[in-house]
Z-matrix of the N, CA and C atoms (Angstrom, degrees):
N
C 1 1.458
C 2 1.528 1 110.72
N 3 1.550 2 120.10 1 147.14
C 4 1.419 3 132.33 2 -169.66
C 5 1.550 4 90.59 3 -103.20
N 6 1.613 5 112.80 4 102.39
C 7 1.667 6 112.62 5 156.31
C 8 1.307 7 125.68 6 -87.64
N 9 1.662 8 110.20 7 7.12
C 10 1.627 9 123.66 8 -160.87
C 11 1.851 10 88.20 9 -104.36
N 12 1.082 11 115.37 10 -17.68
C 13 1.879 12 123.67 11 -168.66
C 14 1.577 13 119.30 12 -41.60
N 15 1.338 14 121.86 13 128.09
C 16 1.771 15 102.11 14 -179.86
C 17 1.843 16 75.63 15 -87.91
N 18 1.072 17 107.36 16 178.90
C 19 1.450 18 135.56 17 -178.54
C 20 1.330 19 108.42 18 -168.61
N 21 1.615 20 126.41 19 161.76
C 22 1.198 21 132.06 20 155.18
C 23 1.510 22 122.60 21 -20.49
N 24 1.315 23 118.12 22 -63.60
C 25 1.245 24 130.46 23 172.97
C 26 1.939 25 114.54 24 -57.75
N 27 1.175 26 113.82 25 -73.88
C 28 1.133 27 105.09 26 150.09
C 29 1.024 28 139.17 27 -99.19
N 30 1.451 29 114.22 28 116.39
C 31 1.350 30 136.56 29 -157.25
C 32 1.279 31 98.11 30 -126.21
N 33 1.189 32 114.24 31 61.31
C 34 1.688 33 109.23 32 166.63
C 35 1.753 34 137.80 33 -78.02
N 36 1.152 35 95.41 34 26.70
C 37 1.684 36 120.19 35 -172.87
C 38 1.704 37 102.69 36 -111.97
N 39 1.339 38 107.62 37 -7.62
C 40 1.417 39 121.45 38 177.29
C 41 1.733 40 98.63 39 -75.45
N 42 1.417 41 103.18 40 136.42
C 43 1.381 42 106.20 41 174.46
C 44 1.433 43 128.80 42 -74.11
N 45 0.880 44 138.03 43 17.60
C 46 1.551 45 166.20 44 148.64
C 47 1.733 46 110.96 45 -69.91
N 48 1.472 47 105.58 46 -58.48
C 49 1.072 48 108.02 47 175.87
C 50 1.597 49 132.36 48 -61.77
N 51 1.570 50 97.36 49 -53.41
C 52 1.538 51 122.33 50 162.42
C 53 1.923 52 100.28 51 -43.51
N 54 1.299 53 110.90 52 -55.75
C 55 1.210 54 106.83 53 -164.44
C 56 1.849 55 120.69 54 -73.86
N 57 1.201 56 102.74 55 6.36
C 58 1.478 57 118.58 56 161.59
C 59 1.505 58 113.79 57 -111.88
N 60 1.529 59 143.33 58 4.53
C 61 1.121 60 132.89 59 163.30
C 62 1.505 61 104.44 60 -122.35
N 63 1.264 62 118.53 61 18.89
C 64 1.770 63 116.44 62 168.26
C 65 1.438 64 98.46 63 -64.23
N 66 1.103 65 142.05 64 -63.83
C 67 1.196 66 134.45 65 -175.57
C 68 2.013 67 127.82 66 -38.57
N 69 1.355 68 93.81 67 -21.24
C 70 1.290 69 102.59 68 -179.23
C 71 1.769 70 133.98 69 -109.81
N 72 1.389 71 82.02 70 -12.32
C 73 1.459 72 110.87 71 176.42
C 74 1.579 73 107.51 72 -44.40
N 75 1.235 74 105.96 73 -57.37
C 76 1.521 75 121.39 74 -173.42
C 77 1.364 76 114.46 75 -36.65
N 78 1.851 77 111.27 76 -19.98
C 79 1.870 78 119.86 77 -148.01
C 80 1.830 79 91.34 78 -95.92
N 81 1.171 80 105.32 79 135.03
C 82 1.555 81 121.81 80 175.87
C 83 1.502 82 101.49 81 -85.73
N 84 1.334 83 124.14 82 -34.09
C 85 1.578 84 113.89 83 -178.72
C 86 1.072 85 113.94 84 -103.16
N 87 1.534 86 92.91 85 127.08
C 88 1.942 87 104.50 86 178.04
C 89 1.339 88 121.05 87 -73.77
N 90 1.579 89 129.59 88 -25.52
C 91 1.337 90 114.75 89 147.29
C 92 1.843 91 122.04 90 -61.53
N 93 0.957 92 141.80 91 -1.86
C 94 1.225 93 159.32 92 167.98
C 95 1.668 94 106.09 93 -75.29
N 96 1.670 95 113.01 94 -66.23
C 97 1.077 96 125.50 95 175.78
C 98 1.633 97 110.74 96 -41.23
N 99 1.359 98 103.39 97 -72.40
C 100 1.532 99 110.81 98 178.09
C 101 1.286 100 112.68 99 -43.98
N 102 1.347 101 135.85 100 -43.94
C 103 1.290 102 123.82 101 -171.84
C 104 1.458 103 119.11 102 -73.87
N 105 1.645 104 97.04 103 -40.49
C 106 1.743 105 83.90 104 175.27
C 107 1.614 106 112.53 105 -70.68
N 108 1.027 107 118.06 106 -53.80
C 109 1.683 108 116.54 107 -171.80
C 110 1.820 109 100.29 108 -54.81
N 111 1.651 110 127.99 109 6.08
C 112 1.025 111 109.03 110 168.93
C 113 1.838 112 105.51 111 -89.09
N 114 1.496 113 107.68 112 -28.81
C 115 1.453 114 118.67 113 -159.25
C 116 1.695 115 96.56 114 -74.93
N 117 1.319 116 118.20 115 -37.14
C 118 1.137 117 142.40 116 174.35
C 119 1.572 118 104.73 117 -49.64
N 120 0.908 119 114.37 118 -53.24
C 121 1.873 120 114.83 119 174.94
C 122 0.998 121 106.98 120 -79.89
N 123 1.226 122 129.17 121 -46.85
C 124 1.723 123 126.81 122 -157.07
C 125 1.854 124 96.94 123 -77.03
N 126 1.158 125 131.73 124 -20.23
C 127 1.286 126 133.18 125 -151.59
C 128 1.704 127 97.67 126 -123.64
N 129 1.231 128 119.58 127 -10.93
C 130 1.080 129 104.85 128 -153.31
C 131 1.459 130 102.04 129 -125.78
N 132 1.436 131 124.88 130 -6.90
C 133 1.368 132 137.48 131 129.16
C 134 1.098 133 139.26 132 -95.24
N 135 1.279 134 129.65 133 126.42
C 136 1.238 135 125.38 134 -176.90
C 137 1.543 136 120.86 135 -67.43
N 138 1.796 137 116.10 136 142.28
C 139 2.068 138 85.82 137 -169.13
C 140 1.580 139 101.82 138 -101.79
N 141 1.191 140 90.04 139 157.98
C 142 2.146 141 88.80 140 -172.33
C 143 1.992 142 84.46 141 -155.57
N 144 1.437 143 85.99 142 118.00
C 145 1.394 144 90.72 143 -170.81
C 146 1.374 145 108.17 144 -93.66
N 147 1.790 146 136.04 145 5.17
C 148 1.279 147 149.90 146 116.65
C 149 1.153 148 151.83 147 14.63
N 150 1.789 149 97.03 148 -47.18
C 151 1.300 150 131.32 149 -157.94
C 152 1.903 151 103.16 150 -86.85
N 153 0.856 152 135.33 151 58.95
C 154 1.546 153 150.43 152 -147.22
C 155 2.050 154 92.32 153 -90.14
N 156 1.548 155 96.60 154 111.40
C 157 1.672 156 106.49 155 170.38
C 158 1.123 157 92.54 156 -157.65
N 159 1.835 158 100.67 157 141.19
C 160 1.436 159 114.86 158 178.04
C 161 1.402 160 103.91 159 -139.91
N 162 1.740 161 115.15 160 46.97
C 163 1.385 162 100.48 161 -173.97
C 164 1.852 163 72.07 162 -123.46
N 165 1.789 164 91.90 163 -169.99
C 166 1.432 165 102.60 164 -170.65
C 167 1.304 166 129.73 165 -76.87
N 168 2.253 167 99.74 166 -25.28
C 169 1.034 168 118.17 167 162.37
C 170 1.116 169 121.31 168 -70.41
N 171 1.277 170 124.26 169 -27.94
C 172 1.747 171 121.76 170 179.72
C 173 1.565 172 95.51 171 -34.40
N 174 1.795 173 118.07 172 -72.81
C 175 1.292 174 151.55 173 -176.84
C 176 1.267 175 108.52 174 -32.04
N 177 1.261 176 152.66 175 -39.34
C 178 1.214 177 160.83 176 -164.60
C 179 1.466 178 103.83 177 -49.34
N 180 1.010 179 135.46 178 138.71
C 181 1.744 180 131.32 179 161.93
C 182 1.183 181 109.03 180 -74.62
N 183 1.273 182 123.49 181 -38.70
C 184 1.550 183 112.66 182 -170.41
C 185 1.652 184 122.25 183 -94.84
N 186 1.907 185 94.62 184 1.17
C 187 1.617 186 93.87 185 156.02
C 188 1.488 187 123.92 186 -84.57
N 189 1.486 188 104.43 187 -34.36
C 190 1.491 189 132.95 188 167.98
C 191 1.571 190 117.85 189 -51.04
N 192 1.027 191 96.21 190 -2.58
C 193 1.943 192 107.13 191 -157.86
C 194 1.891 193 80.45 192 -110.72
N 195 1.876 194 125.66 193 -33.19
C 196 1.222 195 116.62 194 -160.82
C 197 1.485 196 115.33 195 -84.62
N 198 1.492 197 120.47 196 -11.15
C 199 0.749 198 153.52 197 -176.21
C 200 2.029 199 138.32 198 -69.62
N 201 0.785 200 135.20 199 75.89
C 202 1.399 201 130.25 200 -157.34
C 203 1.340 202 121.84 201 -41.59
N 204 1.668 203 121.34 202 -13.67
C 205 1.673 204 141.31 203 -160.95
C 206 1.182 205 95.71 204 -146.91
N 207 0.986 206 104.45 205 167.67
C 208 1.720 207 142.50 206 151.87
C 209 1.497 208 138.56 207 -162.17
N 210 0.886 209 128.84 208 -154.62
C 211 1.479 210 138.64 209 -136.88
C 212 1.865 211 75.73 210 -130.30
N 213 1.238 212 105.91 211 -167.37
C 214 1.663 213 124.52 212 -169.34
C 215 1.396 214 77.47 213 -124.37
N 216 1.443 215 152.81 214 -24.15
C 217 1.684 216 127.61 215 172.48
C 218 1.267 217 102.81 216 -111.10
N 219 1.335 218 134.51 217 4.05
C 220 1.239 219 125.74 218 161.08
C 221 1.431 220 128.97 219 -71.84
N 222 1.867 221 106.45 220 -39.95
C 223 1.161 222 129.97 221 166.23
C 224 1.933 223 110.81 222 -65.29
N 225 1.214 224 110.46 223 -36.05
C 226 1.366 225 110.71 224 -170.63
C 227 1.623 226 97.93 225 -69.33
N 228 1.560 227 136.74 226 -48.45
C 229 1.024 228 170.84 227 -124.08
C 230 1.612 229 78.65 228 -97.41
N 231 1.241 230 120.44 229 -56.71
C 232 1.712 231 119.93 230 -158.26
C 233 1.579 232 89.82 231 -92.42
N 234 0.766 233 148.49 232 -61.68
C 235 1.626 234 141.35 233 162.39
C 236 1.281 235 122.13 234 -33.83
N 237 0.888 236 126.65 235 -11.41
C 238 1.697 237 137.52 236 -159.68
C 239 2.145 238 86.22 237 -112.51
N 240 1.787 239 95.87 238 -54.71
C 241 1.830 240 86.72 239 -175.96
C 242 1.410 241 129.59 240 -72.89
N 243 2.004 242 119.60 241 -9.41
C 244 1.121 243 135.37 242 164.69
C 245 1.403 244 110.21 243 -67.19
N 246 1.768 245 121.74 244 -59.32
C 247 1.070 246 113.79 245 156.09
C 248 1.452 247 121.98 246 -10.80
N 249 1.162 248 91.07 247 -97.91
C 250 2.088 249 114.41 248 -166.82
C 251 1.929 250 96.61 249 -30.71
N 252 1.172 251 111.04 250 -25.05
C 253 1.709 252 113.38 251 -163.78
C 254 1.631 253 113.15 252 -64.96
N 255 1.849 254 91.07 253 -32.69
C 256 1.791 255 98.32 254 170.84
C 257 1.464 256 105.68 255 -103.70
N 258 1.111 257 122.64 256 37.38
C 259 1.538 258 125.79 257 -178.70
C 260 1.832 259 117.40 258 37.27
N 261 1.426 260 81.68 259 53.05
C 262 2.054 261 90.86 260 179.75
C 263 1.573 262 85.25 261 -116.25
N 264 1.460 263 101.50 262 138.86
C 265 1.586 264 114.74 263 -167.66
C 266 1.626 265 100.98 264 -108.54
N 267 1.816 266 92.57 265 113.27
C 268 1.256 267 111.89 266 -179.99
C 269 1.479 268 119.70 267 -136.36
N 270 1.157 269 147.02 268 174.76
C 271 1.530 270 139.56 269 -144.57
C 272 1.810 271 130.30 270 146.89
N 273 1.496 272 91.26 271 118.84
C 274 1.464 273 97.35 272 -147.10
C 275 1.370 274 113.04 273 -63.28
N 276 1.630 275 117.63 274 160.51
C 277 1.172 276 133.38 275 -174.16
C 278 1.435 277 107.01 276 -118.28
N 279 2.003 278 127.30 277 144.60
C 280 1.418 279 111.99 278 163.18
C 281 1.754 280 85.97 279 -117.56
N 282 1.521 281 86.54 280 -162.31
C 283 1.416 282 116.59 281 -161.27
C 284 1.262 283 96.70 282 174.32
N 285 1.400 284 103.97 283 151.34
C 286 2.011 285 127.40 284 141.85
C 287 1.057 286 104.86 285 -106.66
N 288 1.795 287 103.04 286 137.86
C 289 1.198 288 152.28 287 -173.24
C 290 1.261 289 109.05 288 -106.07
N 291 1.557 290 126.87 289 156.39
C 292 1.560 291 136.04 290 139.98
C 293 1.421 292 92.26 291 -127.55
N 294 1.908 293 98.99 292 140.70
C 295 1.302 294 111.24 293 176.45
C 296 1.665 295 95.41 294 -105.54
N 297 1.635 296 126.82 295 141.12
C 298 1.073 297 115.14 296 160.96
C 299 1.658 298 133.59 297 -112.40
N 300 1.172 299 99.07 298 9.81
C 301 0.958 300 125.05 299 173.85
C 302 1.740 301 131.27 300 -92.10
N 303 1.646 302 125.29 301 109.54
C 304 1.530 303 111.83 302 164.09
C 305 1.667 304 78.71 303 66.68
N 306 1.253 305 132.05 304 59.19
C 307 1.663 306 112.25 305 156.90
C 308 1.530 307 113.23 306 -121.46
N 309 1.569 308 109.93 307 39.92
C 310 1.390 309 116.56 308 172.26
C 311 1.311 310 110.80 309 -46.47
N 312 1.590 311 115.85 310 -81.64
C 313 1.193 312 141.37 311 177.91
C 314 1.266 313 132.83 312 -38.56
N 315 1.656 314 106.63 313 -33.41
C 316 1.343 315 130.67 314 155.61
C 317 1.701 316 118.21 315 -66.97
N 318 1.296 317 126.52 316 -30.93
C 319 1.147 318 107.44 317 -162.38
C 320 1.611 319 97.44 318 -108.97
N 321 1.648 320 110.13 319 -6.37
C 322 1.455 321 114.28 320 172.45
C 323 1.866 322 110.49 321 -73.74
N 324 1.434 323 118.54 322 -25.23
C 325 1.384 324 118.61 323 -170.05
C 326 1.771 325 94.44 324 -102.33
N 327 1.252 326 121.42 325 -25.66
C 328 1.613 327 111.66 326 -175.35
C 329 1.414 328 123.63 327 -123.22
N 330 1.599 329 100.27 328 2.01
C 331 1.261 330 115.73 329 151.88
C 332 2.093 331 88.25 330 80.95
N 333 1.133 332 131.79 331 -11.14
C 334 1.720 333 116.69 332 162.27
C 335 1.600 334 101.60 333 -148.84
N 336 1.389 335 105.92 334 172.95
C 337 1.111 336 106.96 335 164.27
C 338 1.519 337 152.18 336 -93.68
N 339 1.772 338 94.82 337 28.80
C 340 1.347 339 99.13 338 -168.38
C 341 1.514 340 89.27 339 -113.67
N 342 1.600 341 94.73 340 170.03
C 343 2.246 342 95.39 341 -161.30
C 344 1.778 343 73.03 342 -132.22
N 345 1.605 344 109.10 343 129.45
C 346 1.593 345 115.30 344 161.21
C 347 1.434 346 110.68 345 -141.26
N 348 0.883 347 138.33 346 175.53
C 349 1.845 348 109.07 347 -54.28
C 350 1.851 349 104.20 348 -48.80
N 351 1.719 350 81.17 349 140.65
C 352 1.716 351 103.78 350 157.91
C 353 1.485 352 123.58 351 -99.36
N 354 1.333 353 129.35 352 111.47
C 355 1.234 354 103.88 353 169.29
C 356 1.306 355 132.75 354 -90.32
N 357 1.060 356 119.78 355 145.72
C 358 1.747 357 121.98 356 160.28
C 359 1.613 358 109.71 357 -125.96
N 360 1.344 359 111.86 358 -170.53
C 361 1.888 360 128.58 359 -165.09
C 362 1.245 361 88.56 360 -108.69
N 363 1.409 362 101.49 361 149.33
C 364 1.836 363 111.88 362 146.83
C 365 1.666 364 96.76 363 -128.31
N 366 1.427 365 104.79 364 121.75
C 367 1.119 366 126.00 365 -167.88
C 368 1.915 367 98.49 366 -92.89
N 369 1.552 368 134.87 367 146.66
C 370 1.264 369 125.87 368 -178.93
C 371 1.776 370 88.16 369 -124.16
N 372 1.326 371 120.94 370 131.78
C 373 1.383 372 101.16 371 -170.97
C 374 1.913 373 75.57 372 -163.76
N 375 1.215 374 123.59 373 146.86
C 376 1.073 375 149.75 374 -179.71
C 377 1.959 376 99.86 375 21.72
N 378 0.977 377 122.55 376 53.50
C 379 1.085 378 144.07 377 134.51
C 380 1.352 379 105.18 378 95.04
N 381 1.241 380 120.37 379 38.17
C 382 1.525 381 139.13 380 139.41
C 383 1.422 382 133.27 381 -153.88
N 384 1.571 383 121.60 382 145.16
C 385 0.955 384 118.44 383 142.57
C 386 1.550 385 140.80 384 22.20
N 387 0.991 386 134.85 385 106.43
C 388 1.899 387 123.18 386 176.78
C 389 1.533 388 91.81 387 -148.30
N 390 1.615 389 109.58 388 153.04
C 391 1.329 390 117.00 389 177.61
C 392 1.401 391 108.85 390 -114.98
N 393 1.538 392 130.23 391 164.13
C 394 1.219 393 119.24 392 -177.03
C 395 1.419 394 101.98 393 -174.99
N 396 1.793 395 123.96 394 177.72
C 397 1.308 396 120.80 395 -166.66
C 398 1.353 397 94.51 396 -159.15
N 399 1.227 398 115.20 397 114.81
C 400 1.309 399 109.10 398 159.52
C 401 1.026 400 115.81 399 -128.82
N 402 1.312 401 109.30 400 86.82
C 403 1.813 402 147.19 401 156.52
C 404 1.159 403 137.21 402 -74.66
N 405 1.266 404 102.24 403 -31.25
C 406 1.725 405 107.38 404 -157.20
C 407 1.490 406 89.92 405 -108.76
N 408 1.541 407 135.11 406 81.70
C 409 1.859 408 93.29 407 147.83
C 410 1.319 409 134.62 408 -9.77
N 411 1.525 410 102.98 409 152.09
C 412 1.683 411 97.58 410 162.30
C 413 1.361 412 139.12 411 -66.09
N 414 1.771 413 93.35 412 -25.12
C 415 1.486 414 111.51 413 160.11
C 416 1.051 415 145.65 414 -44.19
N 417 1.719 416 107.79 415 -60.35
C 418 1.511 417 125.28 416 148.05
C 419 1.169 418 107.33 417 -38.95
N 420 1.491 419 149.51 418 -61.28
C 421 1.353 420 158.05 419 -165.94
C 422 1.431 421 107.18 420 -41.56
N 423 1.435 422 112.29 421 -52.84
C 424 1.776 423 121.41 422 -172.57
C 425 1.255 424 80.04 423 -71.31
N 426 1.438 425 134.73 424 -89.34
C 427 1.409 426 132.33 425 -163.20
C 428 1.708 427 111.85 426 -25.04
N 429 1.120 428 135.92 427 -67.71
C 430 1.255 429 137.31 428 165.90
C 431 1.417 430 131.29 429 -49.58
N 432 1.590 431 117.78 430 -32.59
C 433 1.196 432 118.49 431 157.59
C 434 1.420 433 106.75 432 93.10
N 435 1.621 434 110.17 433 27.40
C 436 1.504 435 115.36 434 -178.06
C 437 1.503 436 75.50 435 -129.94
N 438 1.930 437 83.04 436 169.90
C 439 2.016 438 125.10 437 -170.08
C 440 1.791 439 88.33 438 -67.97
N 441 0.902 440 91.18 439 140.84
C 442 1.901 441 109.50 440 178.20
C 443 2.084 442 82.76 441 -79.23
N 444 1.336 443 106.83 442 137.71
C 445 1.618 444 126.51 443 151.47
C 446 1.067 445 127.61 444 -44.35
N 447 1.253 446 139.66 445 91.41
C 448 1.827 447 127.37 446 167.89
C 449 1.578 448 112.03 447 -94.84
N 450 0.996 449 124.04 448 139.33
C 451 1.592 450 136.99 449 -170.59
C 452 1.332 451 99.47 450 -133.73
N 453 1.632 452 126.62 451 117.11
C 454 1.223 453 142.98 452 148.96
C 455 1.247 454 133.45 453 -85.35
N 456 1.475 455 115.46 454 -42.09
C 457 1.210 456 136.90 455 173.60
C 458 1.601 457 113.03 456 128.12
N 459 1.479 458 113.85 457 3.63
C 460 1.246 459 107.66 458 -157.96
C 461 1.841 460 97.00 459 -120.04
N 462 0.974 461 141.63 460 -11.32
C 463 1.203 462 158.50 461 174.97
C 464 1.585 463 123.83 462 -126.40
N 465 1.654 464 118.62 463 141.66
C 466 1.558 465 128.37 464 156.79
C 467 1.510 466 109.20 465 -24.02
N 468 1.311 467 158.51 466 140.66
C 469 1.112 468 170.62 467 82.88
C 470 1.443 469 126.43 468 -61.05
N 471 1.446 470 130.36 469 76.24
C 472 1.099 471 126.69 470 -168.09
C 473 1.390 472 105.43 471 -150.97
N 474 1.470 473 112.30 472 160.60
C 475 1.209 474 124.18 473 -138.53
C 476 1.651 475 114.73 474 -73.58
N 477 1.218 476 117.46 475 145.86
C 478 1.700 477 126.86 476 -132.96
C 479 1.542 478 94.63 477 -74.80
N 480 1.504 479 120.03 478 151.92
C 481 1.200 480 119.29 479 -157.50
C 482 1.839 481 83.68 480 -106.07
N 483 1.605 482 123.60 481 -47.59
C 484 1.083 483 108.07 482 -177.87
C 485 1.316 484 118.32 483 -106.41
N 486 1.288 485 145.04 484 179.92
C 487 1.385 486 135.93 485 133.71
C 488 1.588 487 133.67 486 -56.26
N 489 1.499 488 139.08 487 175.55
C 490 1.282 489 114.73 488 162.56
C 491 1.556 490 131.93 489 -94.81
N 492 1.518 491 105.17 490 42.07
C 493 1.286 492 131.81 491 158.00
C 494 1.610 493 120.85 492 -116.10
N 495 1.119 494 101.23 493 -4.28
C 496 1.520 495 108.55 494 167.31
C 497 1.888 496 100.34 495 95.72
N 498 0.807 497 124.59 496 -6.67
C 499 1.520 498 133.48 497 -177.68
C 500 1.380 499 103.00 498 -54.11
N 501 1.011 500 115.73 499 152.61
C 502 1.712 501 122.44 500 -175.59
C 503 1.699 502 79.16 501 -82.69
N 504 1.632 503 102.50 502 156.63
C 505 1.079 504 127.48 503 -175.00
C 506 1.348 505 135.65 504 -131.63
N 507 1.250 506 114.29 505 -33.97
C 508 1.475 507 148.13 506 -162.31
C 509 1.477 508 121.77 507 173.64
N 510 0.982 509 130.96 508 116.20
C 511 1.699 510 152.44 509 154.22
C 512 1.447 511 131.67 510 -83.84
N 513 1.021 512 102.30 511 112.26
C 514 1.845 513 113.36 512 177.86
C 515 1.584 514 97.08 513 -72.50
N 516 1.518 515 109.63 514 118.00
C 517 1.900 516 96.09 515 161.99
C 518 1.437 517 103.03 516 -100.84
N 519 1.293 518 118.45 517 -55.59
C 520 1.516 519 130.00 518 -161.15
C 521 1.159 520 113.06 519 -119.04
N 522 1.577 521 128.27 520 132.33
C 523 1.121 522 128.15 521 167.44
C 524 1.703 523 111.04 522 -92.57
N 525 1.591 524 125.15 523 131.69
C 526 1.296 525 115.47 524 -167.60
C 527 1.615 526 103.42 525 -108.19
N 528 1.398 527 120.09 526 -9.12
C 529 1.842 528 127.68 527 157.06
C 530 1.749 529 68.44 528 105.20
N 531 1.801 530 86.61 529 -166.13
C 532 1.551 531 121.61 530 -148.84
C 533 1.252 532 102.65 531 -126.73
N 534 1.535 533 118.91 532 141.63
C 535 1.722 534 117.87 533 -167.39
C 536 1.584 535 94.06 534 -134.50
N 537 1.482 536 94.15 535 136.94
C 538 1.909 537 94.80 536 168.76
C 539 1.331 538 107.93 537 -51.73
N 540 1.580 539 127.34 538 -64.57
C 541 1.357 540 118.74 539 173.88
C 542 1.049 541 134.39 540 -131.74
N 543 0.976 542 157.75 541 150.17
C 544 1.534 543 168.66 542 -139.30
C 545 1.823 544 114.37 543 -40.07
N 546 1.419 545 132.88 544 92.94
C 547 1.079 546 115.61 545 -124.51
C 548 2.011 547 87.33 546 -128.94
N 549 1.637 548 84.77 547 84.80
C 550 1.572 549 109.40 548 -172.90
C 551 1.528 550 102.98 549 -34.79
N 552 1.173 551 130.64 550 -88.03
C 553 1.103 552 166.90 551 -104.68
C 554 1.998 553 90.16 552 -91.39
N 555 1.310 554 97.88 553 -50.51
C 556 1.489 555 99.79 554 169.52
C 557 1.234 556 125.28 555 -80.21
N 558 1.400 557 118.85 556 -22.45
C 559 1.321 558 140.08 557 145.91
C 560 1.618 559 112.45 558 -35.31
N 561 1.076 560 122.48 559 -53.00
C 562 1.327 561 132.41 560 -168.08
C 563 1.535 562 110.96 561 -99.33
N 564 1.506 563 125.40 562 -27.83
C 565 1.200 564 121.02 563 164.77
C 566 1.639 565 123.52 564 -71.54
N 567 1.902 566 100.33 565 -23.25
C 568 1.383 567 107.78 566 179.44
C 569 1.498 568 110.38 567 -47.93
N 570 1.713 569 90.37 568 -60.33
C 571 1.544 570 106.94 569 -175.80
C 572 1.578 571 124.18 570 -49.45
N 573 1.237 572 94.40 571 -50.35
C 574 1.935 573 92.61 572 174.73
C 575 1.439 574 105.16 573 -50.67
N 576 0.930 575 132.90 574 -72.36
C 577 1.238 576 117.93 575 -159.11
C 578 1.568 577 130.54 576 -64.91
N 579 2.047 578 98.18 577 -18.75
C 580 1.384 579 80.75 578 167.95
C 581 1.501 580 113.76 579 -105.26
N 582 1.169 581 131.80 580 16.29
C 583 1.403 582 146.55 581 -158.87
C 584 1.498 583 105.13 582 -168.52
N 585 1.438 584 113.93 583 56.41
C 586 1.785 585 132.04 584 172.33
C 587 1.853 586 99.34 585 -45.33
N 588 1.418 587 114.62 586 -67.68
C 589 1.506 588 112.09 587 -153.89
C 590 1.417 589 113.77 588 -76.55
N 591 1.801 590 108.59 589 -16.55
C 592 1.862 591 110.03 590 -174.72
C 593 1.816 592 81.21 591 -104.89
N 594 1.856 593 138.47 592 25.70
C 595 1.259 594 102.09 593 164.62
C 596 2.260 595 86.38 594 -128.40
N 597 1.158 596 110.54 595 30.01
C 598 1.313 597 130.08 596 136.98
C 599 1.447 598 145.70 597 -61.27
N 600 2.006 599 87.80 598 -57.44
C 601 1.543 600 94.26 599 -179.57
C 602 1.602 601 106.85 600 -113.68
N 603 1.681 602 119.61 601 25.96
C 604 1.185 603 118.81 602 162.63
C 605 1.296 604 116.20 603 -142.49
N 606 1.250 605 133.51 604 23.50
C 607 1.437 606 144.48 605 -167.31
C 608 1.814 607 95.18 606 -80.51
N 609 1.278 608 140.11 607 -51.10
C 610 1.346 609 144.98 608 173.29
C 611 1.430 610 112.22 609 -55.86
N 612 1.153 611 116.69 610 -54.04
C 613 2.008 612 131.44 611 170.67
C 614 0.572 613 103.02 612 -55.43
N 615 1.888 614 103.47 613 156.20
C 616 1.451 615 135.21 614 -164.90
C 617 1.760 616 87.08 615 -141.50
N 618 1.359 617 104.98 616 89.98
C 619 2.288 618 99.68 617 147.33
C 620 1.353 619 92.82 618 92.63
N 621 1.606 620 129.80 619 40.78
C 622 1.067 621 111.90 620 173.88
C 623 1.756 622 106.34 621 -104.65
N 624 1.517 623 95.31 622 131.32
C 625 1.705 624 104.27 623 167.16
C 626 1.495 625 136.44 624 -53.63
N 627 1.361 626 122.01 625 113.91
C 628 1.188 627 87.89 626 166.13
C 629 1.756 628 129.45 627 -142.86
């Protein structure tokens, strides 16, 4: 499998895209590379797990790039197409989640508190595998009261199991594996089934809030 691939989805040859890794181009080290273009996503969208699209354009990196927020696979999705831009082979991951934290709002629009599909990265960087998430601003982080994410390339980085009160925080239920590219269709079957009536009245939409 090609994890270095532009594709529809990542389309990092799009000038949008290019125009968020000019700054990094300059860097000779690819663990260097990876880390900033991780701080660069995680910081540079805000995450709003809200943001509900199940069309192809939702998916695009370089619409995702136009955007002030995202989703936790939208952001992975745009990290994954900066990647591929310096030919470092990376490629998204889902999962189900339970958030336990602040999930008023969440469990009033989706009716529980678990979010599926989750995405995160699998980063390939000195000759394995690493997983990671860059979801959370740092912002969100103070607000929540968990350790802000650092991603080098050389270690797991994934999303905080406790708070820094020890409070449960986040739960891994399901691991859903790793796809060369953006893999709509399961994307959209995930959702029906765990969210039947919001993949009714948003299955046609692209980025609607709610």
């Amino acid at each position: 499998m090609n994890y270095t691939e532009k594709t529809y989805y990542y389309d990092y040859d799009s000038p949008i895209i290019k125009d968020i890794i000019k700054d990094v181009k300059h860097l000779t080290s690819q663990q260097y590379i990876i880390e900033q273009l991780y701080l660069k996503v995680r910081d540079g969208w805000r995450y709003l797990p809200f943001n509900i699209g199940l069309t192809k354009e939702h998916f695009k990196a370089s619409n995702i790039a136009k955007k002030p927020d995202g989703h936790c696979i939208d952001k992975a999705i745009l990290y994954i197409a900066c990647l591929r831009a310096f030919n470092v082979p990376a490629r998204l991951h889902l999962a189900k989640v339970s958030n336990h934290i602040a999930t008023e709002r969440l469990e009033k629009v989706i009716g529980t508190n678990e979010l599926a599909p989750h995405g995160l990265v699998d980063v390939f960087y000195n000759g394995k595998w690493v997983k990671c998430s860059p979801a959370f601003n740092k912002e969100l982080c103070t607000i929540y009261n968990v350790d802000v994410l650092d991603f080098n390339g050389t270690e797991d980085a994934v999303l905080q199991e406790y708070n820094k009160d020890d409070h449960k925080f986040m739960t891994y239920i399901e691991d859903y594996g790793h796809f060369e590219d953006v893999p709509l269709e399961f994307i959209k079957d995930t959702f029906k089934s765990n969210y039947p009536s919001l993949y009714e009245r948003f299955k046609d939409q692209d980025h609607i809030t709610v």
